[in-house]
C-alpha positions as CSV (number, residue, x, y, z in Angstrom):
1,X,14.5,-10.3,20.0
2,X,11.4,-11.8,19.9
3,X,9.7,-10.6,22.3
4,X,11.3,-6.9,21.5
5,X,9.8,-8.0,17.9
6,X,6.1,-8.6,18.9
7,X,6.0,-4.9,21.3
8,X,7.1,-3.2,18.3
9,X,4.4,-4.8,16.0
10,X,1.7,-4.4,18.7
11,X,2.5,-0.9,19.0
12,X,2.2,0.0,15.6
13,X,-1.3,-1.8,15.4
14,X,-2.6,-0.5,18.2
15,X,-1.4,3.3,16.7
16,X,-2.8,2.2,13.5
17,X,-6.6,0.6,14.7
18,X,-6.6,3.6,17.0
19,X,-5.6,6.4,14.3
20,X,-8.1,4.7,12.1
21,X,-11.2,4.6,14.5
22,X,-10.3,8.8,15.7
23,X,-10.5,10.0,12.0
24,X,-13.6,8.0,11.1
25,X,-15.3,9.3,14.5
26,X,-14.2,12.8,13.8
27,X,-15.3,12.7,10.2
28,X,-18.6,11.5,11.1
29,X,-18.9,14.4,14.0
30,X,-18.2,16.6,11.4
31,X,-20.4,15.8,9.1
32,X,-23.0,14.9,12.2
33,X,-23.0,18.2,13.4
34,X,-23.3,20.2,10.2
35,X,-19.5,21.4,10.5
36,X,-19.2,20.2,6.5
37,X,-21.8,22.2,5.7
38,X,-21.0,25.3,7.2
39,X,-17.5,24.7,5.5
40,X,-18.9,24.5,2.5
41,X,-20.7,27.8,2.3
42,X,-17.6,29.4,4.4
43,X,-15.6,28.5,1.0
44,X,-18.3,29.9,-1.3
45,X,-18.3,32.9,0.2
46,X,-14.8,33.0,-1.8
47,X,-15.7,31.1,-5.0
48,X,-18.8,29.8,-7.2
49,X,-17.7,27.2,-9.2
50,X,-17.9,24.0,-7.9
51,X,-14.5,22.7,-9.1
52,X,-12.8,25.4,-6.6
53,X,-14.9,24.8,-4.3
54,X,-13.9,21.3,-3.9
55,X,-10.5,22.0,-4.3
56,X,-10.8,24.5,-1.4
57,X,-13.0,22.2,0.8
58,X,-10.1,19.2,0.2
59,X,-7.3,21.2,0.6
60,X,-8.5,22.5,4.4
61,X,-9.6,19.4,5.5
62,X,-5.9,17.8,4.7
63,X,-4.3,20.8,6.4
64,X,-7.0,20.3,9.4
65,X,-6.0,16.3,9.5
66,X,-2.7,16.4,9.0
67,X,-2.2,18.9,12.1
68,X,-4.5,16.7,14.2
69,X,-2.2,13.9,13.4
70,X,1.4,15.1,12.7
71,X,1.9,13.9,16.7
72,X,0.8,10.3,15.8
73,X,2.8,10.0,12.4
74,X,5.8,11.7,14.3
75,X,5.7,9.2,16.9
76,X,5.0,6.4,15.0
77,X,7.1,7.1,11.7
78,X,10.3,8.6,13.3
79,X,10.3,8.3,17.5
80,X,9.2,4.1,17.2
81,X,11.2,3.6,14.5
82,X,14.6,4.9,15.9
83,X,13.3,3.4,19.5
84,X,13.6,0.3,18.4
85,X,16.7,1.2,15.9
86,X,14.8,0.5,12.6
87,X,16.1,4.1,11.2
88,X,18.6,6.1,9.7
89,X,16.5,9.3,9.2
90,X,17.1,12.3,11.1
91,X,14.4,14.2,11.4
92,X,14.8,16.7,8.7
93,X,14.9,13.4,6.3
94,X,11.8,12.7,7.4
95,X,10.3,15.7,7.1
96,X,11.1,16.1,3.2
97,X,10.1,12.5,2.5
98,X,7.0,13.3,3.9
99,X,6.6,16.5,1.9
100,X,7.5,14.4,-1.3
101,X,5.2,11.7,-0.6
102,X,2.4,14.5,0.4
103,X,3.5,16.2,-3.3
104,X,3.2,13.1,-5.0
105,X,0.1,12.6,-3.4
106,X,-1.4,15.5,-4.7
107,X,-0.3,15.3,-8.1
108,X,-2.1,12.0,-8.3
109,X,-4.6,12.4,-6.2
110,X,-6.4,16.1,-7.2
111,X,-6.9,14.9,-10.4
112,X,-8.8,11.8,-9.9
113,X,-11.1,13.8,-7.7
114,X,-12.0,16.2,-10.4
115,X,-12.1,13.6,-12.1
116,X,-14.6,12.1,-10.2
117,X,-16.0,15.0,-9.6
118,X,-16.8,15.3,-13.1
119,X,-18.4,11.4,-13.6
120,X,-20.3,12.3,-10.3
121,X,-22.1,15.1,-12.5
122,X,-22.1,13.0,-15.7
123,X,-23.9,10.1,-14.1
124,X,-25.2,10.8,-11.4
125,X,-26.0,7.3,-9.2
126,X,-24.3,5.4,-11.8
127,X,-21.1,7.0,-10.9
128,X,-19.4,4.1,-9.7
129,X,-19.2,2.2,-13.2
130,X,-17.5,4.3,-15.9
131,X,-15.3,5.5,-12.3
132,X,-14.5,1.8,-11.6
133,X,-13.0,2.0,-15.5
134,X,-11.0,4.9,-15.2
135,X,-9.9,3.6,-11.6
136,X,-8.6,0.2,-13.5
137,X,-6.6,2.2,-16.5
138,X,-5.1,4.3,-13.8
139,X,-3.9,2.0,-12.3
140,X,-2.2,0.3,-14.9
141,X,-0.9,3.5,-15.6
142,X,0.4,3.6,-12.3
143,X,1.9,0.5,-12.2
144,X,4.1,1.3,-15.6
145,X,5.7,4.4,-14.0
146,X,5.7,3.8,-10.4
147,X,9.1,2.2,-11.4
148,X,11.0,5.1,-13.7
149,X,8.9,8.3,-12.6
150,X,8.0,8.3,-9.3
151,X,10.4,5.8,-6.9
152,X,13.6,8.1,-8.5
153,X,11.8,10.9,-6.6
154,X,12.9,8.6,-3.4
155,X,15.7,6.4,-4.2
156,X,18.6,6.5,-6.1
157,X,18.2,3.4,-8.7
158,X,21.3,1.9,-9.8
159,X,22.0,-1.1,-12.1
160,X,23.7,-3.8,-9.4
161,X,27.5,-4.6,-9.8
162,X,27.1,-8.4,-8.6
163,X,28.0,-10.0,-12.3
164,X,27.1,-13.4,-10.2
165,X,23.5,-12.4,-8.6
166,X,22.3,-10.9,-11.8
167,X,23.3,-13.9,-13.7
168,X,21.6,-16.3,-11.4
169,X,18.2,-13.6,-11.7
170,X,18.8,-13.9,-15.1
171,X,18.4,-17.7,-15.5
172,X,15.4,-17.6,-12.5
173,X,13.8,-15.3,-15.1
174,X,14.1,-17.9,-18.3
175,X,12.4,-20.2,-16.1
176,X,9.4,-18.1,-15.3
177,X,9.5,-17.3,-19.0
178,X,10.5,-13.9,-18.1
179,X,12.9,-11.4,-19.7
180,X,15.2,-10.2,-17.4
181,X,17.5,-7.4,-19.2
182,X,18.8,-5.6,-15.9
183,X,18.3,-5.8,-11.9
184,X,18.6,-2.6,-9.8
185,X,19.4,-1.8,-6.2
186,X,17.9,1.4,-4.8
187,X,19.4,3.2,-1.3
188,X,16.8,1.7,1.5
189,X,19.7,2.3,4.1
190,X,19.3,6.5,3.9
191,X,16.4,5.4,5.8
192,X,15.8,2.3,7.0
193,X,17.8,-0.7,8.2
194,X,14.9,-2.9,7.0
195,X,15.8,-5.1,4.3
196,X,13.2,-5.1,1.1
197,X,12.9,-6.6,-2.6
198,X,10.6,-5.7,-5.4
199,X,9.6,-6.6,-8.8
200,X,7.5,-3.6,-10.1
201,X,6.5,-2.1,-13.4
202,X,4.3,-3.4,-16.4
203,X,5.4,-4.3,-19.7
204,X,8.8,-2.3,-20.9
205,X,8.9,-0.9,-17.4
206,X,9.1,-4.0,-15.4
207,X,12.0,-3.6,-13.2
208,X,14.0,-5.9,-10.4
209,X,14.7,-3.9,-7.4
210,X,16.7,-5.1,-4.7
211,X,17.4,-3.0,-1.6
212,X,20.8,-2.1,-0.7
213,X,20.0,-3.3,3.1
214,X,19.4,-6.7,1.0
215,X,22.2,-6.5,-0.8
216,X,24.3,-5.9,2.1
217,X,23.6,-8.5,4.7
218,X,22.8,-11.5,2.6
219,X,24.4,-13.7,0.4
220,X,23.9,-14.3,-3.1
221,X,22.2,-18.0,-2.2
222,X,20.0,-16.2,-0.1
223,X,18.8,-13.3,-2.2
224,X,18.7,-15.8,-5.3
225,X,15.6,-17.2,-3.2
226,X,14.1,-14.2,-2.5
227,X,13.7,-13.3,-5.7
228,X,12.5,-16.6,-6.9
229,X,9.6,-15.9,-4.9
230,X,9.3,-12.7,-6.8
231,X,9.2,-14.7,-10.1
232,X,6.6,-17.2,-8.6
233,X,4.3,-14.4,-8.3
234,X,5.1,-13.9,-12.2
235,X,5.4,-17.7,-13.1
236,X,1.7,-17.9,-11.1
237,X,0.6,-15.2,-12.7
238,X,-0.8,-13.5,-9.7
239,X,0.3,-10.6,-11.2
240,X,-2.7,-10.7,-13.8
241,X,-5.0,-12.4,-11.5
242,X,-4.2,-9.3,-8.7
243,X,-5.4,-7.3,-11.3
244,X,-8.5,-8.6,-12.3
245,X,-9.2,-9.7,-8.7
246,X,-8.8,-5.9,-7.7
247,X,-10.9,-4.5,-10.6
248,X,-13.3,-7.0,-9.5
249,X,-13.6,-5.9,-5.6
250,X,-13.5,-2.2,-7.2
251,X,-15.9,-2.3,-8.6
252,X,-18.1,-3.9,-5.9
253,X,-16.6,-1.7,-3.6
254,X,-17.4,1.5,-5.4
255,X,-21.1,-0.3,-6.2
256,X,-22.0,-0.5,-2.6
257,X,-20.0,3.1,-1.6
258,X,-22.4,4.2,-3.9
259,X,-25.9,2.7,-2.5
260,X,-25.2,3.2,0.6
261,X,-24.0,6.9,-0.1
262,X,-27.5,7.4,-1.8
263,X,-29.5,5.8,0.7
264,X,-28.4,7.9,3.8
265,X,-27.9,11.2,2.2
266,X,-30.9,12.1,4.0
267,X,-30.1,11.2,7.4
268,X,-27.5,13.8,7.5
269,X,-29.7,16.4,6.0
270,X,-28.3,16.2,2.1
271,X,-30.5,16.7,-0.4
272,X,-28.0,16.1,-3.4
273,X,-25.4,13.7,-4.5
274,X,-23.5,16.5,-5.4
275,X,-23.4,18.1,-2.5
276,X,-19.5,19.4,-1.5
277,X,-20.3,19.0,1.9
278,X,-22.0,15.5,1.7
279,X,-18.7,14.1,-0.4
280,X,-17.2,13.1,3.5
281,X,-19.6,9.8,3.6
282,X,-18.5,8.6,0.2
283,X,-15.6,8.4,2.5
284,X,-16.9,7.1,5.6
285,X,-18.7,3.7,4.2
286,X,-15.7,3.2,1.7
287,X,-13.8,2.7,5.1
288,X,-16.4,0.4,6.3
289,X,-17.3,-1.2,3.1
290,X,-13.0,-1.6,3.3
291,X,-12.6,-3.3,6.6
292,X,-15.3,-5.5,5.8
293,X,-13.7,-6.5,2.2
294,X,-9.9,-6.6,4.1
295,X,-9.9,-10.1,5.1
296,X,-11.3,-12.1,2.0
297,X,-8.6,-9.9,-0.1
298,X,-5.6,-10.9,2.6
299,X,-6.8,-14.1,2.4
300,X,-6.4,-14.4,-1.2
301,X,-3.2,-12.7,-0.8
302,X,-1.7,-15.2,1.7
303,X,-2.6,-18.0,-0.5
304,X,-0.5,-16.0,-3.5
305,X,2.7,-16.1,-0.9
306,X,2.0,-19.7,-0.3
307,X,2.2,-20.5,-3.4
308,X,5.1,-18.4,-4.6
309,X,7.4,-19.7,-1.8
310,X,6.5,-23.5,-2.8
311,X,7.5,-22.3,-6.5
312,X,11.1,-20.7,-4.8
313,X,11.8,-23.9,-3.2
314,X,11.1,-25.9,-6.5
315,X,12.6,-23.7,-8.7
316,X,16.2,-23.6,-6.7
317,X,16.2,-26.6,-4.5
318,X,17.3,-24.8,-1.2
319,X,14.4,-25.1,0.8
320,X,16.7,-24.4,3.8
321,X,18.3,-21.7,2.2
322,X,14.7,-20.2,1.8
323,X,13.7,-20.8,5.7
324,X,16.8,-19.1,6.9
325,X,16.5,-16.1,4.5
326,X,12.7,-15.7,5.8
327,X,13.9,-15.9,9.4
328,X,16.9,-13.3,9.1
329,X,14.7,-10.8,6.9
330,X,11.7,-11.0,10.1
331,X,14.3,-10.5,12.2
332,X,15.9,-7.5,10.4
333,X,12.7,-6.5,9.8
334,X,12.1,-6.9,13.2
335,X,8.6,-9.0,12.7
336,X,6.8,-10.5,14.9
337,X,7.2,-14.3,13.5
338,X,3.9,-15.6,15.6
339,X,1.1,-13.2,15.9
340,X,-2.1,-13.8,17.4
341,X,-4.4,-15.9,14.4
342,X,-7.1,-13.2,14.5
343,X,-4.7,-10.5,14.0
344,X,-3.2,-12.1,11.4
345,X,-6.1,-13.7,10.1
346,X,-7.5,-10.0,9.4
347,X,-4.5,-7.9,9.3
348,X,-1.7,-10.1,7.3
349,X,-1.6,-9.8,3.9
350,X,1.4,-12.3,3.9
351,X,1.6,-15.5,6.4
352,X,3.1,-15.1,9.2
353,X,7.2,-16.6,9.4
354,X,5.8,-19.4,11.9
355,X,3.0,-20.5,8.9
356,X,5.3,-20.2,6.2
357,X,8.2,-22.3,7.6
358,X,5.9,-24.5,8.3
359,X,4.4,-24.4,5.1
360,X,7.7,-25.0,3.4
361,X,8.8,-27.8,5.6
362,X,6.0,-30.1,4.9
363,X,6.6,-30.2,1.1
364,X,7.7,-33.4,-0.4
């Protein structure tokens, strides 16, 4: 299994670094080579206000990419998956939860770019400040309906019938000084066999989700843990500190997107900010200013998952309870329990099984 575990989670790196480095090289070629600007007044040939224009320019370079890669998603989202018998999608599930998600995407997504669209005009280099704002309210916004509006669009969310689970998530909650009034399972199984948990929302939306691929194949002990380490996260409050952390590397990310955007306009032959056409290298150094910011915030993260799995283990003295419930969810998960430090160094956003166990096995 292990070794079945670490081909499957090589693969999908290897799609995912090579995906990555294609669409930044062929959005830089396009840009390069004046292919954005000829775009650009192809569409306003058709309309005059900007705001269309945009619209127009976004809309057929989504249709463009997502042809170019529907053979890579395909291959990695349904063929991999069932290869190494991680789904239960057929291939017409997949296709309409990929439509939905695309939907969804849309629905959140062209707004904000009008929306910054809009502060773009507004104010001019000093975009990146009152758009950092609006990014943080977003997504606080986000966060409070993510749990009631947008995952019903994927999963059917049921209270859970397990009187005995939800009292002991109850009682975990006291302890964190957390109000627990119900605890939800959601149907992971009509696609996955992966097993998940989740503790979502903001404020009166906060919501306990438990996976019925959880629910099914472990026992109350073991899911009582599991969610523990949810709490720690609350008890810890990484919650808030997530959030401030994140506004935080927003805004410095959006900072030095903008700089840099400003500073090389020129050397693709942009005269404007506002230029439709030059909007692709806003892109383009966000993904570099991204993979250069990617380990300091997994690293942060990993010390949050540290920290929430000591507080499980205090919290409901099974410690090897914990270790087997972290071993049987990699393996369901099929994980790779040991990968290579670098990898997960940069790539991890939690600790790998192999550090955590051993984490958890040197505590007093």
């Amino acid at each position: 299994m292990s070794n079945q575990a670490k081909k499957y989670n090589n693969i999908k790196l290897t799609i995912s670094i090579t995906k990555g480095i294609i669409s930044f090289l062929l959005l830089f070629l396009f840009v390069y080579y004046g292919y954005s600007k000829q775009l650009e007044n192809f569409i306003r040939a058709f309309f005059t206000n900007n705001y269309l224009v945009l619209l127009a320019y976004t809309f057929i370079l989504g249709i463009i990419s997502t042809i170019i890669f529907f053979p890579v998603d395909f291959y990695s989202e349904f063929i991999l998956e069932h290869k190494y018998k991680l789904s239960n999608q057929t291939f017409n599930r997949w296709l309409w939860e990929n439509v939905k998600e695309g939907l969804v995407g849309l629905s959140i997504g062209l707004p904000l770019l009008m929306i910054f669209y809009f502060v773009l005009n507004k104010f001019s280099t000093l975009w990146w400040l009152p758009f950092g704002i609006i990014m943080f309210l977003f997504s606080v916004i986000l966060a409070q309906i993510l749990p009631v509006l947008i995952l019903p669009l994927f999963y059917k969310i049921t209270p859970i019938d397990n009187e005995d689970l939800k009292q002991r998530i109850i009682k975990l909650g006291e302890l964190a000084n957390l109000k627990v009034e119900n605890v939800f399972k959601f149907d992971m199984s009509k696609n996955t066999k992966k097993g998940n948990a989740a503790f979502t929302g903001l404020g009166k939306t906060k919501r306990i989700l438990l996976g019925d691929t959880l629910l099914d194949n472990f026992s109350n002990d073991e899911i009582e843990t599991v969610i523990a380490h949810e709490m720690g996260h609350y008890k810890k409050k990484h919650i808030f500190k997530n959030i401030i952390i994140g506004t935080l590397f927003s805004f410095l990310t959006f900072y030095l997107i903008a700089k840099l955007y400003e500073i090389t306009l020129s050397w693709f032959g942009f005269s404007s900010i506002l230029q439709i056409s030059a909007l692709p290298l806003l892109v383009l150094w966000g993904s570099i200013v991204g993979l250069i910011l990617t380990p300091l915030s997994n690293s942060i993260s990993r010390k949050f998952e540290y920290e929430a799995d000591k507080y499980a283990v205090l919290v409901t003295n099974k410690k090897e309870v914990f270790i087997n419930t972290l071993e049987k969810l990699t393996e369901q998960n099929l994980g790779d329990k040991e990968p290579h430090p670098l990898v997960e160094w940069f790539f991890y956003s939690h600790p790998s099984i192999k550090n955590r166990i051993a984490a958890l096995n040197n505590l007093n």
